[in-house]
C-alpha positions as CSV (number, residue, x, y, z in Angstrom):
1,X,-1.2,-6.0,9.8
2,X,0.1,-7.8,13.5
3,X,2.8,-7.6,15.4
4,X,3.5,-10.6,17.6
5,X,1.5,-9.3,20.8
6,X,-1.6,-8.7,18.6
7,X,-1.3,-12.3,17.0
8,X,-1.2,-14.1,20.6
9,X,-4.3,-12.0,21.5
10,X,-6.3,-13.5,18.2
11,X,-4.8,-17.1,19.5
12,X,-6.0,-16.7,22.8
13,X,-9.0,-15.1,21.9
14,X,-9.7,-18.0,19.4
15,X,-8.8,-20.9,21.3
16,X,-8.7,-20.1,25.2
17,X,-5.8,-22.2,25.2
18,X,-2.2,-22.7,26.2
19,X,-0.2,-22.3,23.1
20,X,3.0,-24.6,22.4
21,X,5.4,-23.3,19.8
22,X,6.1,-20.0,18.3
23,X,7.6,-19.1,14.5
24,X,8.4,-16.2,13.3
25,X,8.5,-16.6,9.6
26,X,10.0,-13.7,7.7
27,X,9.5,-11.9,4.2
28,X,12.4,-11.5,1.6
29,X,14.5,-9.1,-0.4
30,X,16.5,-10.1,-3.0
31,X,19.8,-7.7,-4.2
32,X,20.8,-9.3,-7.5
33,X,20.1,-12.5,-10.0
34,X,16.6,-11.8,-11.4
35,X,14.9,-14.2,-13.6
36,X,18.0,-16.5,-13.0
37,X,16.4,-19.3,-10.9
38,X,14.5,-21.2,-13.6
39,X,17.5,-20.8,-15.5
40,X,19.3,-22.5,-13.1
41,X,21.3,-19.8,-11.8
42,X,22.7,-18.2,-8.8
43,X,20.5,-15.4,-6.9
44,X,21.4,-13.0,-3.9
45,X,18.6,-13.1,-1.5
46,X,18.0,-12.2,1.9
47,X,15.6,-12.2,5.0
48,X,14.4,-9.2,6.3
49,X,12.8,-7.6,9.6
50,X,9.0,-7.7,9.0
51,X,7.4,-11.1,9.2
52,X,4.5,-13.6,9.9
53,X,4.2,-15.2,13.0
54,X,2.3,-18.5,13.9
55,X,1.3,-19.7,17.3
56,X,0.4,-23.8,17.2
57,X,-1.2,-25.6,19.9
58,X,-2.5,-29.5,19.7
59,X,-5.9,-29.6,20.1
60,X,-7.0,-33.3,20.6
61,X,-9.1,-33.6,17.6
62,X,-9.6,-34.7,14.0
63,X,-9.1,-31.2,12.9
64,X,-6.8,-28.3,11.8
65,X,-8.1,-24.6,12.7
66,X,-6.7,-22.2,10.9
67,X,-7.0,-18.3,11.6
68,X,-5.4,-15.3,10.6
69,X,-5.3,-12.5,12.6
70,X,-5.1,-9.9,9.5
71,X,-8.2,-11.1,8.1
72,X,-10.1,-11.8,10.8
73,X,-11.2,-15.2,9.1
74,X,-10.8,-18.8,9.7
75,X,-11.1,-22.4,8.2
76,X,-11.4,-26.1,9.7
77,X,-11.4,-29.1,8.3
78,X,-10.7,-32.6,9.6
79,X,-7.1,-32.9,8.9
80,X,-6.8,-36.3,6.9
81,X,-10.0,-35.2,4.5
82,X,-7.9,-31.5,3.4
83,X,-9.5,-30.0,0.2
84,X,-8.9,-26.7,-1.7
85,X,-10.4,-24.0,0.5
86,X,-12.9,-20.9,-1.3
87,X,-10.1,-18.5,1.1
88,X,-7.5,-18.4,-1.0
89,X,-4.8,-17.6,2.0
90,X,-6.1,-21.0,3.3
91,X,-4.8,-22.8,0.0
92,X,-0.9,-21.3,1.2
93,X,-1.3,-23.0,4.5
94,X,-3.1,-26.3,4.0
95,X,-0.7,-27.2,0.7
96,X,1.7,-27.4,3.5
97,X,0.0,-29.9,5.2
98,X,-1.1,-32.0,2.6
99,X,2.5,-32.3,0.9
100,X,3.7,-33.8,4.1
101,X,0.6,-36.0,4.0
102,X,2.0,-36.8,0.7
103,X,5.5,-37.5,2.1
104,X,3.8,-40.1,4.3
105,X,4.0,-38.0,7.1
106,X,1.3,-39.1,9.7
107,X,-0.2,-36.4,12.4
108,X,-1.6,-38.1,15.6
109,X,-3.7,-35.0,16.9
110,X,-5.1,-31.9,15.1
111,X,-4.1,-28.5,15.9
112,X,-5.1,-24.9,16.0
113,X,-2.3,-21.7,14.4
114,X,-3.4,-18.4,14.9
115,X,-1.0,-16.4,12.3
116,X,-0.4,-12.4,11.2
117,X,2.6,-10.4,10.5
118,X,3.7,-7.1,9.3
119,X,4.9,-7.9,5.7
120,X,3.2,-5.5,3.4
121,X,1.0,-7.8,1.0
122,X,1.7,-7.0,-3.2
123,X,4.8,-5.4,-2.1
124,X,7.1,-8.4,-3.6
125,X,8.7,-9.2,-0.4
126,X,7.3,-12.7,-0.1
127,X,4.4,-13.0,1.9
128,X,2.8,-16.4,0.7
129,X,6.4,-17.8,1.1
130,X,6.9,-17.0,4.8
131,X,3.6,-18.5,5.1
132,X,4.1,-21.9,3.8
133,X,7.6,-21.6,5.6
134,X,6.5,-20.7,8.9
135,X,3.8,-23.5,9.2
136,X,5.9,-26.1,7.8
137,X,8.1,-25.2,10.8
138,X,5.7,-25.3,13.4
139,X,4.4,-28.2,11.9
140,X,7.5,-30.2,12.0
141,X,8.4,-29.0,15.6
142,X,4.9,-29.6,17.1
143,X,5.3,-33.0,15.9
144,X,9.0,-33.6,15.8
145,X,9.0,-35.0,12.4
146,X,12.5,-33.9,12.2
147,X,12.7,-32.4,8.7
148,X,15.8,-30.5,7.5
149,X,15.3,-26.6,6.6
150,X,16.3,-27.5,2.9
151,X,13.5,-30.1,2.6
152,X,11.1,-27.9,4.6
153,X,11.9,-24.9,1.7
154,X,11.1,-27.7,-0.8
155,X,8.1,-28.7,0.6
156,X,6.8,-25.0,0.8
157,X,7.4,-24.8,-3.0
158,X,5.7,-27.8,-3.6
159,X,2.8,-26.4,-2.0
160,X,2.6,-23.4,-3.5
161,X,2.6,-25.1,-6.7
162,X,-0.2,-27.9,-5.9
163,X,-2.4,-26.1,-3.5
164,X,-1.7,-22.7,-4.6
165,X,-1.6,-23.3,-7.8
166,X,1.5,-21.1,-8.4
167,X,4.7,-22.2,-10.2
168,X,6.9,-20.5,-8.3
169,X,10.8,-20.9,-7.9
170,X,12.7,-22.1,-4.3
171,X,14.4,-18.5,-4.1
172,X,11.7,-16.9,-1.7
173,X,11.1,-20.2,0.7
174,X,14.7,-20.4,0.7
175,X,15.5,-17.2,1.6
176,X,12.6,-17.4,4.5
177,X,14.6,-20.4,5.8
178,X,18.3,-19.9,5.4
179,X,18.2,-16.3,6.1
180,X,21.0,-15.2,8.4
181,X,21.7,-11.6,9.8
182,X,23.9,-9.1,7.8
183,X,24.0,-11.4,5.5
184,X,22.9,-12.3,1.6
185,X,22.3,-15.8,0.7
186,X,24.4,-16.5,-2.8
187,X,22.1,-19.7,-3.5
188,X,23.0,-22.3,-6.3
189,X,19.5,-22.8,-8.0
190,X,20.9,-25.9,-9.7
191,X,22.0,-27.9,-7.0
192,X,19.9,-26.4,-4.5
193,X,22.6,-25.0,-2.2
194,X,24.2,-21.9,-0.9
195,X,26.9,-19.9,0.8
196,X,26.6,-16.7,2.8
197,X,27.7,-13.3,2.0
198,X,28.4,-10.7,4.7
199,X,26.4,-7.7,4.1
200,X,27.2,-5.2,6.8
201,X,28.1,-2.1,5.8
202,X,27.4,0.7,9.2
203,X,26.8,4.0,6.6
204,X,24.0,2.6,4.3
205,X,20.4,1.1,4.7
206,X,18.5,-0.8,2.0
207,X,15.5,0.8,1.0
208,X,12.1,0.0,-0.9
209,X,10.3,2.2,-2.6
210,X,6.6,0.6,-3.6
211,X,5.2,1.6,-6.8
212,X,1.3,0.9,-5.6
213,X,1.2,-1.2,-9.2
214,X,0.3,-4.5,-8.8
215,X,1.6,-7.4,-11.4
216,X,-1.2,-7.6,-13.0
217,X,1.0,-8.5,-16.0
218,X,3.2,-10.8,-14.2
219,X,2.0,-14.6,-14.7
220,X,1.2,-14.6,-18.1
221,X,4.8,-12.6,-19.2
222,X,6.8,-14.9,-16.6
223,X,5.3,-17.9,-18.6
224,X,6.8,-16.4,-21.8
225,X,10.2,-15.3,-21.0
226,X,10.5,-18.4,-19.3
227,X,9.5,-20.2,-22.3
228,X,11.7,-17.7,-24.4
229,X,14.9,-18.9,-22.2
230,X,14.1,-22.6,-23.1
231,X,14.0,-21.7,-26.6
232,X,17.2,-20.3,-27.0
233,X,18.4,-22.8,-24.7
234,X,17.1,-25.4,-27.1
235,X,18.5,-23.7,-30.0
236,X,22.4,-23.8,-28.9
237,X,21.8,-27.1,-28.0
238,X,22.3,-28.2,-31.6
239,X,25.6,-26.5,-31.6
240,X,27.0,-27.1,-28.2
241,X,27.2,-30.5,-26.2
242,X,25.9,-30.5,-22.5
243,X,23.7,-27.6,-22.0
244,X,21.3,-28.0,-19.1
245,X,20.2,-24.5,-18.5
246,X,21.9,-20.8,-20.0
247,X,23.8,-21.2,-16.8
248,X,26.2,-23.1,-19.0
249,X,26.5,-20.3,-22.1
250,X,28.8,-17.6,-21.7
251,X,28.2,-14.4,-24.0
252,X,30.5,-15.4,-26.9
253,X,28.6,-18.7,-27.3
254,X,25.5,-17.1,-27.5
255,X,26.6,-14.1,-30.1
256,X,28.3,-16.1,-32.1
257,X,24.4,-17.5,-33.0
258,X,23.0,-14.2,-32.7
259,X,21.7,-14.6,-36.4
260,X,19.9,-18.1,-35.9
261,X,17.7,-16.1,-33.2
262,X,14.6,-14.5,-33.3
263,X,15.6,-11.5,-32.1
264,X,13.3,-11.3,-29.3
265,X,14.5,-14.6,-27.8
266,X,17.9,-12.9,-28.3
267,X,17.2,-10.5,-26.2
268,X,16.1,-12.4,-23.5
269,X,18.9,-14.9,-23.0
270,X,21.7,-12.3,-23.1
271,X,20.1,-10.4,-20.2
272,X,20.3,-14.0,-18.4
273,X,23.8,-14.4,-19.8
274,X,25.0,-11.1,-18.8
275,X,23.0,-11.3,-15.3
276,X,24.8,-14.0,-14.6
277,X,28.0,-12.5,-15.2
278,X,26.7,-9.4,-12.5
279,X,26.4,-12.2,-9.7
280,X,30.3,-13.0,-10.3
281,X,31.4,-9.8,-10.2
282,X,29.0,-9.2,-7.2
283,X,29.8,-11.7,-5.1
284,X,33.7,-9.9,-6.4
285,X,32.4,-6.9,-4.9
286,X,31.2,-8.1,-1.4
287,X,34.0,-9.9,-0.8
288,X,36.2,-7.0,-1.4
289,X,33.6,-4.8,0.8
290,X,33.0,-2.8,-2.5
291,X,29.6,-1.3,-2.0
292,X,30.4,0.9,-4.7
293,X,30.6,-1.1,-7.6
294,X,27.9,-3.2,-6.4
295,X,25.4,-0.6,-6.6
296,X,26.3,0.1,-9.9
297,X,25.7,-3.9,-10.7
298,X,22.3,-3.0,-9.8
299,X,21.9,-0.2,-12.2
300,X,22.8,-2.3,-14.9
301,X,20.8,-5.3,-13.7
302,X,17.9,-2.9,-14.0
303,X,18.5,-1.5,-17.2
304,X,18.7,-5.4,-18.3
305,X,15.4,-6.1,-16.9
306,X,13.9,-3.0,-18.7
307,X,15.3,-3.0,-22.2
308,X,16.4,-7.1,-22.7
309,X,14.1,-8.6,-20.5
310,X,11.3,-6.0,-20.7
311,X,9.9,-6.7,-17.4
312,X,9.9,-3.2,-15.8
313,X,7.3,-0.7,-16.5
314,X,6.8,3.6,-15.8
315,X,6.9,3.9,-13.0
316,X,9.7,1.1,-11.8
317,X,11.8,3.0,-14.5
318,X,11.0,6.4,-12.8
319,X,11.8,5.7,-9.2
320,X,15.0,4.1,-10.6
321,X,15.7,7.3,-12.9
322,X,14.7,9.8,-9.6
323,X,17.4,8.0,-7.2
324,X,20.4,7.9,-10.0
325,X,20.3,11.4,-9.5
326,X,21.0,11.8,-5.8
327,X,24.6,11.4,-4.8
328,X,23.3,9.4,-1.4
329,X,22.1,6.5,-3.5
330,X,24.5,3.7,-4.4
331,X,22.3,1.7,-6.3
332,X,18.4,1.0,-7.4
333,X,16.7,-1.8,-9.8
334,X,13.3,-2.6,-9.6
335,X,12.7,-5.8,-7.8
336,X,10.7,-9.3,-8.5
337,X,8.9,-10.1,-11.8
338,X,8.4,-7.1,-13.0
339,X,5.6,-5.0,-14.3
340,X,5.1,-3.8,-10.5
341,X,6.1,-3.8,-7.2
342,X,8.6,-2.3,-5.7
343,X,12.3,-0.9,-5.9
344,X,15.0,-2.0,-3.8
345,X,17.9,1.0,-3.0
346,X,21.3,0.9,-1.2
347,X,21.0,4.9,0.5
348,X,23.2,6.5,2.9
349,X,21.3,6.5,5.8
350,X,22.1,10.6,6.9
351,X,20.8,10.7,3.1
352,X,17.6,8.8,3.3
353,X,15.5,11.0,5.0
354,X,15.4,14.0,2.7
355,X,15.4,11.1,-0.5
356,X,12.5,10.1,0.7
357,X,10.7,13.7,0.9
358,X,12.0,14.1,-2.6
359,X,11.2,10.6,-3.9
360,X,7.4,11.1,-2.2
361,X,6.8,14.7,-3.6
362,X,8.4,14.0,-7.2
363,X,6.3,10.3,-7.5
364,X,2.8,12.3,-6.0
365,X,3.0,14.8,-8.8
366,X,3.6,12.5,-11.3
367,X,1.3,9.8,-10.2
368,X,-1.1,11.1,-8.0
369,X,-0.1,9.1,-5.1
370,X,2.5,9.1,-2.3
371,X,4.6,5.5,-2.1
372,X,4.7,3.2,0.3
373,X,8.4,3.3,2.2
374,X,10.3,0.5,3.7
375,X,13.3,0.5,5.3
376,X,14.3,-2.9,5.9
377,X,17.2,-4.7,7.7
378,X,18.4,-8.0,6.9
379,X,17.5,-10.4,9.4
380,X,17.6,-14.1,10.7
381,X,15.4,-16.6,8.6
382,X,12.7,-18.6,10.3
383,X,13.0,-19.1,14.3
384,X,11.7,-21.4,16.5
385,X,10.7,-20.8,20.3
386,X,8.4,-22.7,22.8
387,X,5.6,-20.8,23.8
């Protein structure tokens, strides 16, 4: 992993050239609203302090270079011919250019980016969506194309899903964008808009602890419960008018069907049901600076996750289990699609360093393995900055 100085040194090293425009692009948390953004709800992301950052130049050509500084790899290909790429990474970035190609978007010059950052890959903070945000940005300042940040967000996605060949929701592009300090992003995911949530509280730090498990899991179960929710949603269709999404059930609606369900599919749309009941009552909580009862909207959300939504797995379920236990720790759920990654945390920061010892010695013995710590602080989204 790069910080920024070590990126500019690939740049120059790689092109021997005066570099134009700067983006810092960074990775994601997000506190509450899992598995609600296909179903059209509200989620509570937020940008953090470790990031990618790009460094564009025009070069006078045909052609886009491409290198990342993490890798130490590269690709180039004449800029109106794009294809699919054998480096995957490569696919993230050149999706980006291609759906503006798409949008009729015309470039007059190649360009070279040198990019790297310090987001921890597999760690569920975002990295592939910082990377299709950042170079849409530097893209659409190095050639003034004048794109919103909502349709730049949109744009990522779309990339992600074409060239990537990932079906991903708006939440993590979104977040990369819109991101704004001390603050969590309440973002509509059925309208595709959002409100900001101050998140500044002086005695407590957000920490993620990283399992080491990777979703291995993941793609094929988020295709089912997603599949699951449109079931059910399909199913109280023929009992209620205007559904769109579960957005639009409330709890009563949905248990007063409870015996037309397979049970399973039952399951599933109650934990969306109830999580979206958790984002009122959170966005309750912040507003009344309630810290407390937030955290324990977290707990729940993650015993949701495990036992409706079955998404969490041993070792999510033991870091979880390991932090109720410490009086320093407000809340903990695991974090993403499940199966894996890590767990976000709400700690007292004169309590974190001796939780950490703990958590460390206590997950070593019973995995073999020390985690992967974050601390993480909730930062600006994507920033702009002649070079």
């Amino acid at each position: 992993m790069n910080n920024f100085s070590g990126v500019m040194s690939c740049f120059e090293a790689s092109f021997k050239t005066t570099p134009e425009i700067v983006v810092r692009a960074p990775g994601r948390i997000n506190l509450l609203g899992e598995h609600t953004d296909y179903n059209e709800g509200f989620v509570l992301p937020a940008a953090i302090d470790k990031a990618v950052w790009f460094i564009f130049s025009r070069n006078n050509t045909g052609n886009v270079k491409i290198v990342s500084s993490d890798l130490n790899e590269e690709v180039e290909l004449p800029i109106n011919e794009l294809q699919k790429s054998e480096s995957s990474w490569a696919n993230f970035l050149l999706g980006v250019i291609h759906v503006l190609q798409q949008k009729g978007f015309k470039f007059n010059s190649g360009f070279d980016v040198c990019f790297g950052g310090n987001i921890p890959l597999g760690a569920g903070l975002s990295s592939s969506a910082a990377i299709e945000s950042g170079m849409c940005m530097g893209i659409n300042e190095l050639f003034n194309l004048n794109i919103s940040r909502k349709d730049m967000a949109l744009i990522a996605q779309k990339a992600e899903h074409e060239f990537a060949g990932v079906n991903c929701g708006i939440m993590d592009m979104y977040a990369s964008i819109f991101g704004k300090e001390n603050h969590l992003i309440k973002l509509d995911c059925k309208n595709i808009s959002h409100e900001y949530l101050p998140f500044d509280f002086e005695n407590y730090k957000i920490v993620l602890f990283n399992t080491g498990v990777k979703h291995n899991l993941g793609d094929s179960a988020y295709n089912t419960r997603r599949s699951q929710c449109e079931h059910g949603l399909a199913l109280l269709s023929n009992y209620y008018d205007g559904l769109s999404s579960l957005r639009d059930v409330n709890l009563s609606m949905l248990e007063s069907k409870e015996q037309e369900f397979d049970p399973e599919v039952f399951k599933r749309c109650k934990y969306v049901v109830n999580e979206a009941e958790r984002m009122t009552l959170a966005t309750l909580a912040l507003e009344n600076k309630d810290l407390v009862s937030f955290g324990a909207l977290m707990y729940e959300t993650h015993n949701g996750l495990k036992n409706e939504y079955e998404v969490s797995c041993p070792e999510l379920d033991f870091l979880v289990d390991l932090v109720k236990k410490e009086s320093g720790v407000l809340g903990a759920r695991m974090m993403g699609g499940g199966f894996g990654g890590c767990t976000i945390n709400i700690i007292e920061k004169s309590k974190i360093k001796e939780i950490r010892q703990r958590v460390s010695e206590k997950y070593e013995l019973a995995y073999g393995f020390i985690p992967e710590i974050y601390e993480v602080l909730i930062s600006e989204g994507c920033t702009v900055e002649k070079a």
